[in-house]
N, C-alpha and C positions, 0 to 999 in steps of 0.2 A: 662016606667019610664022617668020623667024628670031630666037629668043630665047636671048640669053645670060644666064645664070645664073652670079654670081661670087661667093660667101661665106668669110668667116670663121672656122672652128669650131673651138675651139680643142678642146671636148669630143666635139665630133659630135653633137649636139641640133641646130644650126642646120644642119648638112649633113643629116642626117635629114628635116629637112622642105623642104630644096631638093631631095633628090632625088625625095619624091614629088611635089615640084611636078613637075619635071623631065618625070618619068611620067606625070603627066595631063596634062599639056601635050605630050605625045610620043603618046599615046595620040588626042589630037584633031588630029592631024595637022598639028603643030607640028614644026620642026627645032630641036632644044632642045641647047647645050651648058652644063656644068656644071663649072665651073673654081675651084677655089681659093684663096686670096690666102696665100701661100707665104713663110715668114718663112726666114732663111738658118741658122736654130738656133732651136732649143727655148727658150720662154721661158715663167715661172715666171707660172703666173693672176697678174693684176693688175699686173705689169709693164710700166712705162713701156720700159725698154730694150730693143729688138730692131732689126733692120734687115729688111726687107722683102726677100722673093726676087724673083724674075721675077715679071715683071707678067703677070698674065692679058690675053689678046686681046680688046679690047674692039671693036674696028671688026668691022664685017659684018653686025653685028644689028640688027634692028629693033626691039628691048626688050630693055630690061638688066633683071637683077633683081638688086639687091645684099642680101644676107645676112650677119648677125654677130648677137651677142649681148651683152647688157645686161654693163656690167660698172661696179662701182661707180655704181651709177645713172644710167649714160650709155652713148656707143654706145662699143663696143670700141675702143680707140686705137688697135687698128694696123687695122680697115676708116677707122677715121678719117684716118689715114696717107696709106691707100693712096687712097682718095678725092680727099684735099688734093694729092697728087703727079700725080695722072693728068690728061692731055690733057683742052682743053673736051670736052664735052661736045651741042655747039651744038644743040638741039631733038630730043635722044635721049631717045626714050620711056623710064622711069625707076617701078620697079614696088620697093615694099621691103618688106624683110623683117626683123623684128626678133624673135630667144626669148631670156624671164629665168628663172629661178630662182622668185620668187615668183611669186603666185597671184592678185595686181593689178599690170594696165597701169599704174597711176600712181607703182608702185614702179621707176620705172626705166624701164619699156617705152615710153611716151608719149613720155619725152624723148628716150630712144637713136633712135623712129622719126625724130622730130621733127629732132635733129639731122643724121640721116642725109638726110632730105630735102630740108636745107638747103644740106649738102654740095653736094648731086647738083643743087641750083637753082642755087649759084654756080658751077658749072661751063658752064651752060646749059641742064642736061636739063627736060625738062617730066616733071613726078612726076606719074604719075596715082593714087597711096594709095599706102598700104601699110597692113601685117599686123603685129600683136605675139601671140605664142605664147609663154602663160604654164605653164609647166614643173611648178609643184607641183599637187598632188593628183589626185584620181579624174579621169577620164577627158578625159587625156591625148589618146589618140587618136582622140579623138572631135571635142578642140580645134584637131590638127593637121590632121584632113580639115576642117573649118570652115573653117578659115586658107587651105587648098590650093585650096578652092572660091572663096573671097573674092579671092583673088589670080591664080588662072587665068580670075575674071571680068574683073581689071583687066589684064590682059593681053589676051583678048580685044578690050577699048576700044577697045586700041590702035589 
């Protein structure tokens, strides 16, 4: 299957766990690309002002998986952005991915998924879930293999 992967990161936490998705999904004999949502300058955490780069290549895949990060208790405004600007979507398999800060999903994670999935349904995509990867405390990477399992299952679906 061809899956693209397109994320956010402003820190590199949420590219962190796309790219192991990446690798297990390339690993099971997936064609996996992994592209970034590209702002045309530097902008300051929690800023509404930027303008978006090149758009990443969304045609050709057979599952998208979009990634960003909780920011003020909602999904990142510029995956929000980039979402709201991009071509339907019309019955593109649609897999997400959301990481915060805190150490509960209800702090933020639920609703950044939530919105994002909302996004990706007004577009047209059929969402099959998504993943929130909570950032504080002990083991960390033990939450982001759990996360990479859970989401290269809903890829699978596909």
């Amino acid at each position: 299957m061809n899956v693209g992967i397109v994320v956010y990161s402003q820190t590199g936490n949420t590219r962190r766990v796309a790219t192991k998705l990446g690798e297990a999904l390339a690993s099971a004999g997936h064609t996996v690309t992994l592209e970034d949502v590209k702002l045309t300058q530097e902008r300051a955490q929690g800023s509404r002002s930027f303008t978006l780069g090149p758009a990443p290549r969304l045609a050709g895949h057979e599952v998208l998986v979009f990634g960003a990060a909780v920011e003020a208790f909602s999904l990142s405004p510029v995956l929000s952005s980039f979402l709201g600007g991009i071509a339907p979507l019309d019955g593109k398999r649609v897999v997400c991915l959301v990481t915060q800060a805190f150490p509960y999903r209800w702090l933020g994670g639920k609703r950044a998924l939530r919105q994002m999935c909302t996004l990706c349904e007004a577009k047209g995509a059929k969402v099959l879930g998504g993943e929130v990867v909570n950032w504080m405390g002990a083991g960390l990477d033990d939450r982001i293999a759990r996360a990479v399992e859970r989401l290269e299952a809903l890829v699978r679906s596909a």
